[in-house]
MARMARRO-661709 format. One record per residue (C-alpha): residue in one letter; x negated, y negated, z negated. Coordinates in steps of 0.001 Angstrom, whole numbers. Each point is the difference from the previous one (the first is absolute). Layout:
<nodes>
<node><residuo>a</residuo><x>X</x><y>Y</y><z>Z</z></node>
...
</nodes>
This chain:
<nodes>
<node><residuo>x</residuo><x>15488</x><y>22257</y><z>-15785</z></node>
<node><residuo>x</residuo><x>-3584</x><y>-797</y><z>-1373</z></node>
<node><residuo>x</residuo><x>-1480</x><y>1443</y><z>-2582</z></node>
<node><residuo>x</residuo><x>-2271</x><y>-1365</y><z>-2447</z></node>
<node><residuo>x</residuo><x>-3400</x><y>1094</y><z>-1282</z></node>
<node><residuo>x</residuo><x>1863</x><y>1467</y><z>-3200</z></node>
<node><residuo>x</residuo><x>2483</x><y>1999</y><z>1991</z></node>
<node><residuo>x</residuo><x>2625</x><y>-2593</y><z>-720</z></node>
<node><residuo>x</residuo><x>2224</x><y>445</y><z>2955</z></node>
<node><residuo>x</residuo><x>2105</x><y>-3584</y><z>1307</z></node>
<node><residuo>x</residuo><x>1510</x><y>-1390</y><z>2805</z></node>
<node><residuo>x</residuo><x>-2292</x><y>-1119</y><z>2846</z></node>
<node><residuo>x</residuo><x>-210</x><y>-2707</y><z>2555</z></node>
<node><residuo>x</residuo><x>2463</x><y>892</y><z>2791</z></node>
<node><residuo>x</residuo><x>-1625</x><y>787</y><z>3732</z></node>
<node><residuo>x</residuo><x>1797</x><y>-1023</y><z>3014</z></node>
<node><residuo>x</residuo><x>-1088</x><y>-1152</y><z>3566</z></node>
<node><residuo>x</residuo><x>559</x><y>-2582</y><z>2346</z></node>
<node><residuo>x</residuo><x>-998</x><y>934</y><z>3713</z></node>
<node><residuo>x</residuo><x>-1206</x><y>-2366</y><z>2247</z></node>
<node><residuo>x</residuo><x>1015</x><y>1192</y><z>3327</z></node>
<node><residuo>x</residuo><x>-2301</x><y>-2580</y><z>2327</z></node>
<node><residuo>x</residuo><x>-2881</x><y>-400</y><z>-2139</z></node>
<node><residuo>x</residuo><x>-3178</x><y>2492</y><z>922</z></node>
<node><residuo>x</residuo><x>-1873</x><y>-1357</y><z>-3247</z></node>
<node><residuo>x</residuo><x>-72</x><y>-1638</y><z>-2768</z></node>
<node><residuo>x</residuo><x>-2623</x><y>-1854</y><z>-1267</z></node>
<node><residuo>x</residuo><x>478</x><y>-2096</y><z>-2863</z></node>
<node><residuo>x</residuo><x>2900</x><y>-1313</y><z>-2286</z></node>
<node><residuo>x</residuo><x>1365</x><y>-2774</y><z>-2634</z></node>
<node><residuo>x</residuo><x>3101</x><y>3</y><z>-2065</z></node>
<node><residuo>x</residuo><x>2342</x><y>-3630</y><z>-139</z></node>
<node><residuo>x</residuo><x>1551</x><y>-1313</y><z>-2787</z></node>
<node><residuo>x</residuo><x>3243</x><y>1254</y><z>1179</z></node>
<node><residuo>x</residuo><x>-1179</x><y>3877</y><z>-734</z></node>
<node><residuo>x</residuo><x>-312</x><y>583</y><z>3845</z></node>
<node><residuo>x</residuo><x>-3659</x><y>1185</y><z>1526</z></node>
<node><residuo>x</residuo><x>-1353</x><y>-1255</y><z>3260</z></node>
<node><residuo>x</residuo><x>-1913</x><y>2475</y><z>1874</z></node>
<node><residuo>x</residuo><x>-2776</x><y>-912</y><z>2534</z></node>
<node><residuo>x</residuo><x>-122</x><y>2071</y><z>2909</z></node>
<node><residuo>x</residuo><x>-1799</x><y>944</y><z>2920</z></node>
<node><residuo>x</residuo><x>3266</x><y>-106</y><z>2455</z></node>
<node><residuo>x</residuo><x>-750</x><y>-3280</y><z>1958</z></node>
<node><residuo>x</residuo><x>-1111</x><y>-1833</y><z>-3210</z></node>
<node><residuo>x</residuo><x>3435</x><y>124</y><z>-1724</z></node>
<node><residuo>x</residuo><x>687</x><y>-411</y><z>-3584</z></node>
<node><residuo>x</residuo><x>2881</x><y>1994</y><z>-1096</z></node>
<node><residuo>x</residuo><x>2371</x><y>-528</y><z>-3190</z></node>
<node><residuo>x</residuo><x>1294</x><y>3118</y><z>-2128</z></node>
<node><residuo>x</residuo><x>2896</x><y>-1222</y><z>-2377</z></node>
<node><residuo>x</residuo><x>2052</x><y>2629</y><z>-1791</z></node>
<node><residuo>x</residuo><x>-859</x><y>3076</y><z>2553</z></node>
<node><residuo>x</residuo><x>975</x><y>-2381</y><z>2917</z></node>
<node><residuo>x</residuo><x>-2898</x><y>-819</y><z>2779</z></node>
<node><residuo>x</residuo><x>-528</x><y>-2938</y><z>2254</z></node>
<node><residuo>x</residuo><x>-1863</x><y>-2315</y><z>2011</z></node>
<node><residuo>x</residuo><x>-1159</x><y>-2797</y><z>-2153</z></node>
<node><residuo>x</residuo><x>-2848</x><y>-1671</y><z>1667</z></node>
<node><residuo>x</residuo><x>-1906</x><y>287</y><z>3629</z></node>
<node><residuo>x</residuo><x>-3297</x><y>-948</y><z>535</z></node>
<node><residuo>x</residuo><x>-612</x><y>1520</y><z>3433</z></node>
<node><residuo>x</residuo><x>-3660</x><y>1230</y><z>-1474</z></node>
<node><residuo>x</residuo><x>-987</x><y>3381</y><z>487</z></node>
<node><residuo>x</residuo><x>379</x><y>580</y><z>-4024</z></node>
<node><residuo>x</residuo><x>1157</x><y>-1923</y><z>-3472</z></node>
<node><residuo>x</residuo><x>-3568</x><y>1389</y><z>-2129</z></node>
<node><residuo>x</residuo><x>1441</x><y>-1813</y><z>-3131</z></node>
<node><residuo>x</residuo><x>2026</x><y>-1877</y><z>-1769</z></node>
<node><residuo>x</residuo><x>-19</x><y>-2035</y><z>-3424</z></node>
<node><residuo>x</residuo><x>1945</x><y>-2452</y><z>-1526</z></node>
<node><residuo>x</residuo><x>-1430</x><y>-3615</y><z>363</z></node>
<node><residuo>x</residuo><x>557</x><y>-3075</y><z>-1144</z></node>
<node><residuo>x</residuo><x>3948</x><y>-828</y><z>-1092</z></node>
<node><residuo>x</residuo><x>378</x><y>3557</y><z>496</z></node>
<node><residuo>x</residuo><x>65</x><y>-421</y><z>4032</z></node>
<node><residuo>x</residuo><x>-1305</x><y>3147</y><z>1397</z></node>
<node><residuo>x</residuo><x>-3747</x><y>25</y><z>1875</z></node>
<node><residuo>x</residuo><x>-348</x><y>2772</y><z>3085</z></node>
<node><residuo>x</residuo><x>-3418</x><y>708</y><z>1159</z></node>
<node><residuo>x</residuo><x>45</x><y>1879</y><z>3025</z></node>
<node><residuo>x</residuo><x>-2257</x><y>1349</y><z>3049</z></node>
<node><residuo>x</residuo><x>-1913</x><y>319</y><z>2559</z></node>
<node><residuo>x</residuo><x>17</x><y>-4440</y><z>-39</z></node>
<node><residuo>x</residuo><x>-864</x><y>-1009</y><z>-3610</z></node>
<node><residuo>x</residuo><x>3695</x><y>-1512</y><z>-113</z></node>
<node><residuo>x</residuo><x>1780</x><y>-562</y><z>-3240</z></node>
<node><residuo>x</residuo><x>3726</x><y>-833</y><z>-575</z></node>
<node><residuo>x</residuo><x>1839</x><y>-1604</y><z>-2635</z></node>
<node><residuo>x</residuo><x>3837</x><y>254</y><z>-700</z></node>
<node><residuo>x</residuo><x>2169</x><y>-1626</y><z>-2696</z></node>
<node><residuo>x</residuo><x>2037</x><y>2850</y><z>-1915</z></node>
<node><residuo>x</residuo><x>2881</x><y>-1830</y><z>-85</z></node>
<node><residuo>x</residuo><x>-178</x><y>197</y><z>4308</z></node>
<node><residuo>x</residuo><x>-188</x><y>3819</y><z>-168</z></node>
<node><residuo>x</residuo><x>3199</x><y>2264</y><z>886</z></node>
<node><residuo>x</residuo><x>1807</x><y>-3192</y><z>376</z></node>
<node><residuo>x</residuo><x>941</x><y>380</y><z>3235</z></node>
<node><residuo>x</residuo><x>1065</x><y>2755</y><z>2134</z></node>
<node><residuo>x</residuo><x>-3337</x><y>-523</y><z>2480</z></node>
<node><residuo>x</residuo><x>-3482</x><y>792</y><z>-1452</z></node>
<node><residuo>x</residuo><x>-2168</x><y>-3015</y><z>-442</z></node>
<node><residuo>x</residuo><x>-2855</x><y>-823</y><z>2803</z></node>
<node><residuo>x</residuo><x>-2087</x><y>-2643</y><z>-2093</z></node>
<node><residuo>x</residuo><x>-2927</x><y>-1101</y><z>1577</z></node>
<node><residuo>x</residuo><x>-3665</x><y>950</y><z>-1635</z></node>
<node><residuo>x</residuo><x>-659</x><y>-2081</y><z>-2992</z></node>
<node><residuo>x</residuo><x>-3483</x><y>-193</y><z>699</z></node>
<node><residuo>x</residuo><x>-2473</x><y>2596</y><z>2382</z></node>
<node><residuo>x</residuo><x>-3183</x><y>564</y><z>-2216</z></node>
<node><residuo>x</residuo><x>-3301</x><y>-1379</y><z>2104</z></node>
<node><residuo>x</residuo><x>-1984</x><y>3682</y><z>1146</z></node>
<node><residuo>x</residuo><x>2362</x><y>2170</y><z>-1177</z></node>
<node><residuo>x</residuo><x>2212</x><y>2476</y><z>1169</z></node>
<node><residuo>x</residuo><x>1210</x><y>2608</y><z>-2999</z></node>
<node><residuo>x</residuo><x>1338</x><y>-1451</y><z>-3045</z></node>
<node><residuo>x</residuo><x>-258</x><y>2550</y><z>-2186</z></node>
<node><residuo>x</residuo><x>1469</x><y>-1391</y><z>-3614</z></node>
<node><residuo>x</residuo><x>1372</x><y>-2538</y><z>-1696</z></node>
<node><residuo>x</residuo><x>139</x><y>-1703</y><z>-3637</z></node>
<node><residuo>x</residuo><x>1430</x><y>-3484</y><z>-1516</z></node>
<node><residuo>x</residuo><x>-1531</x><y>-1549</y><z>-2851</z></node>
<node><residuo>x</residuo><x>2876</x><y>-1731</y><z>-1447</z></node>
<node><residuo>x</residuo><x>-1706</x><y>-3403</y><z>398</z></node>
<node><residuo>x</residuo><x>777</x><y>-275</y><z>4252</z></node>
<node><residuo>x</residuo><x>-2747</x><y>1832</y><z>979</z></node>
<node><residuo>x</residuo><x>665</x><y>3075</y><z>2268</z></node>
<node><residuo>x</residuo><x>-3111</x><y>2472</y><z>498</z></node>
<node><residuo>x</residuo><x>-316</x><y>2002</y><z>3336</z></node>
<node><residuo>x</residuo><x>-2449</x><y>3188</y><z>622</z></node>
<node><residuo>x</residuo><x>-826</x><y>351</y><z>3377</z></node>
<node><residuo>x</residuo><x>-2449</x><y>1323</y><z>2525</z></node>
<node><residuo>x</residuo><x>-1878</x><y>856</y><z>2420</z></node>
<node><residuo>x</residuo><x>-2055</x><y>-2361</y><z>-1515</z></node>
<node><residuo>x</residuo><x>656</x><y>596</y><z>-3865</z></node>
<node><residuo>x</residuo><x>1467</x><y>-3434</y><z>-1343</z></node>
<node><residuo>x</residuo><x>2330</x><y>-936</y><z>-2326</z></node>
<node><residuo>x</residuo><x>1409</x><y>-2900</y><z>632</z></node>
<node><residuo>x</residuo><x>1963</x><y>-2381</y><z>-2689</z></node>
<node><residuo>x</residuo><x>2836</x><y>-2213</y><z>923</z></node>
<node><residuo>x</residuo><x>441</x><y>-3032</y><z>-2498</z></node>
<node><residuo>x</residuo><x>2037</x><y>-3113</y><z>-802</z></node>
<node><residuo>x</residuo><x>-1133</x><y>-1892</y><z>3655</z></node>
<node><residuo>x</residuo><x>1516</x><y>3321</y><z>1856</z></node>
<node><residuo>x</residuo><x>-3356</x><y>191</y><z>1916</z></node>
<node><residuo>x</residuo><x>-1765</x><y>3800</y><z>7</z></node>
<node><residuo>x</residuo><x>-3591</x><y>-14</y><z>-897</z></node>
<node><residuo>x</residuo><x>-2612</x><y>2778</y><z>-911</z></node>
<node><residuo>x</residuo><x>-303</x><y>654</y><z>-3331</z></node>
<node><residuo>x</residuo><x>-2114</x><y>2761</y><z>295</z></node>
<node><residuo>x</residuo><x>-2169</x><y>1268</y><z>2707</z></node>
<node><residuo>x</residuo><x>-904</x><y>3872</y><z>-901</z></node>
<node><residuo>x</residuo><x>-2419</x><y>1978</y><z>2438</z></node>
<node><residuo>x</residuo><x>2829</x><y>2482</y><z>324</z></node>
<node><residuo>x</residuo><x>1951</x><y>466</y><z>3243</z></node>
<node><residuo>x</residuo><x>3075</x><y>-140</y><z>-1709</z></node>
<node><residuo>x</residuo><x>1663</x><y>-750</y><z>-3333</z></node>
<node><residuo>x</residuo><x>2608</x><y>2209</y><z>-801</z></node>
<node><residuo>x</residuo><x>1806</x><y>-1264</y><z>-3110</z></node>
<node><residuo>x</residuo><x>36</x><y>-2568</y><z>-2432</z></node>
<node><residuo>x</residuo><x>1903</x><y>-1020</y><z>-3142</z></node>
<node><residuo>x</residuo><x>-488</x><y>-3107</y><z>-2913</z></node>
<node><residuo>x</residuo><x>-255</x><y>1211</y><z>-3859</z></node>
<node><residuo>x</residuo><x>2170</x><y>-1754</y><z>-2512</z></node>
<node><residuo>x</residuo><x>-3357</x><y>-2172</y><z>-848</z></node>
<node><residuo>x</residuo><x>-259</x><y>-1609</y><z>3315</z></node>
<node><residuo>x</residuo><x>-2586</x><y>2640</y><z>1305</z></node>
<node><residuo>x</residuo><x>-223</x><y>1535</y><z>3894</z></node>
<node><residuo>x</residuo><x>-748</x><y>2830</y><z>1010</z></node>
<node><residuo>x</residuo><x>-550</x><y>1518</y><z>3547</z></node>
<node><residuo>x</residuo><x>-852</x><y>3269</y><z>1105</z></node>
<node><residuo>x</residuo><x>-1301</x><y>1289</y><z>3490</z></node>
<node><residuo>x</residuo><x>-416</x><y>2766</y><z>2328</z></node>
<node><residuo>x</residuo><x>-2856</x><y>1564</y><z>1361</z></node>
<node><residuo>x</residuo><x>-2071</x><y>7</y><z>-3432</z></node>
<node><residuo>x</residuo><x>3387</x><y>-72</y><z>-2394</z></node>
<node><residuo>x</residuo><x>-1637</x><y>-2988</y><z>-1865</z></node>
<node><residuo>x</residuo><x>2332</x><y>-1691</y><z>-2614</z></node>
<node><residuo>x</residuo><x>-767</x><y>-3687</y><z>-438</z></node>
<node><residuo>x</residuo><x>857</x><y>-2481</y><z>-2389</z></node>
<node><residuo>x</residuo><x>-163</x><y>-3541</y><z>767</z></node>
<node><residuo>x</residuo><x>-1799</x><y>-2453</y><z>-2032</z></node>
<node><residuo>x</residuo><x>-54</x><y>-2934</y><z>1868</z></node>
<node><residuo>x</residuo><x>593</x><y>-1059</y><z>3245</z></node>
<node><residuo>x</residuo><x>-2045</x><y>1853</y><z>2617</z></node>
<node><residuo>x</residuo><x>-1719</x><y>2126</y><z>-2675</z></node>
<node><residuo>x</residuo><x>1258</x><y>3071</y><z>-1511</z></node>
<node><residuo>x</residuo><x>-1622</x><y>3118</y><z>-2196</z></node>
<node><residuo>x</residuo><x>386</x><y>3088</y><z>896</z></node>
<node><residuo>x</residuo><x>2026</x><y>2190</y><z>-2966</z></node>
<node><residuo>x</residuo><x>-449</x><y>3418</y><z>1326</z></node>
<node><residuo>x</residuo><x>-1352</x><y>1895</y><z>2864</z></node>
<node><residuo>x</residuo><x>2405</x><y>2524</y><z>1060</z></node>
<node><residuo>x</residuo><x>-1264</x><y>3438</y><z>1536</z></node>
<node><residuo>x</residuo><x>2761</x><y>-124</y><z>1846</z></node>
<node><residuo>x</residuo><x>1092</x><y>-1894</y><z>3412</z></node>
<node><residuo>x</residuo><x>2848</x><y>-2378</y><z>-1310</z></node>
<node><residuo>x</residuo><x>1006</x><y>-2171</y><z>-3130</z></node>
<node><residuo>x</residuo><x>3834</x><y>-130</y><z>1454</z></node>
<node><residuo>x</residuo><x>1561</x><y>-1021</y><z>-2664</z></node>
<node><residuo>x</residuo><x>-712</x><y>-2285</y><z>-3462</z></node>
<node><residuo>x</residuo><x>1933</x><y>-1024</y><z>-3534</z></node>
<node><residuo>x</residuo><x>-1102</x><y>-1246</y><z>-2592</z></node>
<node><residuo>x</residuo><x>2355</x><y>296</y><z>-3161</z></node>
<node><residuo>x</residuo><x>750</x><y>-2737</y><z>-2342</z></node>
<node><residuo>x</residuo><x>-2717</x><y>1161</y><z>-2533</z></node>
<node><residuo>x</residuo><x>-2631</x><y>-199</y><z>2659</z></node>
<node><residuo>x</residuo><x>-470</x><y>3687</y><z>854</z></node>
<node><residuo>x</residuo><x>-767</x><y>221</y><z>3813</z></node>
<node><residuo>x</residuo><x>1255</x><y>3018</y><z>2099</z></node>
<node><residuo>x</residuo><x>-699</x><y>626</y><z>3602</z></node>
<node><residuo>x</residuo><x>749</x><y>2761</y><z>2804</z></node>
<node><residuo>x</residuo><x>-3100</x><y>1304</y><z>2076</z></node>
<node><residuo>x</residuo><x>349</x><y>2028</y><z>2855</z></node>
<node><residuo>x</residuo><x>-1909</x><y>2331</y><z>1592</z></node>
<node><residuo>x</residuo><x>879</x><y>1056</y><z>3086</z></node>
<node><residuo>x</residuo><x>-3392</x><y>2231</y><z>1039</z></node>
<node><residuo>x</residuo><x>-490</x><y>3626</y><z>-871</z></node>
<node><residuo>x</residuo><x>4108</x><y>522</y><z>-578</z></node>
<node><residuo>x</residuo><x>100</x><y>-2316</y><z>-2732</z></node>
</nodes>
């Protein structure tokens, strides 16, 4: 049950869990059109599908871990992975077709880069990627060729996400920075975390912009 702020008493969302008996982590996750999820996981770089309770093997990359996933262009699903920069992408309609998981090879492997941290699609073709160790976020446009859109001082960019208006915005670790992108290869900074992270940004359809900092010295 939940309950309300008023005391009003109604029926609540239902719990349940799927186990995934080979998988030793999970580390990021994107729901298809069909209602599935995919799950990217640190088991050899496998990408597994949960659809109604049952578990299996979608996708294999054969990299040490499946750091995100988003929805790209035609709704095909983008991968980025590590330790090699490497990022996948699989048609929908290709996935749980068969009774083998997929082995696609790497879309493209990011120049410099080994962790891609996050993903985001614009809805025009262009698919964003956070990465480090060198703190870039690359953009992926209509001529399918990766190039820097942004170039922070950062180690690593952690997440990233585009506003209903168009806007980017980035966020790092080390100084927990969140950036939002004005032009190509310049960006503003929107707020200085005291924290160590900006995992995770939305922005809602009236513009309001929420973000997760971490801190993970001092217990916190």
């Amino acid at each position: 049950v939940a309950i309300a702020s008023d005391g009003t008493v109604r029926a609540g969302l239902p719990l349940a869990n799927a186990p995934i008996a080979d998988a030793t982590s999970v580390w990021s996750g994107v729901k298809l059109s069909d209602g599935s999820v995919l799950l990217g996981t640190g088991t050899g770089g496998r990408i597994y599908q949960v659809n109604a309770g049952k578990v299996s093997i979608a996708v294999e990359t054969g990299e040490m871990a499946v750091s995100s996933l988003a929805l790209g262009p035609g709704g095909d699903v983008i991968a980025g992975t590590f330790p090699n920069g490497k990022l996948y992408r699989i048609k929908q309609a290709d996935i749980g077709k068969g009774t083998d998981p997929l082995k696609p090879d790497p879309w493209h492997e990011l120049a410099e880069t080994e962790d891609i941290w996050a993903l985001a699609y614009d809805g025009k073709n262009n698919v964003y990627a956070a990465t480090g160790p060198e703190g870039r976020l690359f953009r992926i446009g209509n001529a399918g060729v990766p190039e820097i859109h942004f170039d922070s001082e950062e180690a690593h960019l952690v997440s990233v996400t585009v506003a209903p208006d168009g806007k980017v915005y980035t966020g790092s670790n080390g100084k927990a920075l969140l950036f939002r992108l004005e032009a190509a290869g310049r960006a503003t900074v929107v707020h200085d975390f005291d924290a160590d992270d900006v995992k995770l940004i939305a922005v809602a359809a009236d513009g309001t912009l929420y973000a997760v900092a971490n801190s993970y010295s001092g217990g916190g």
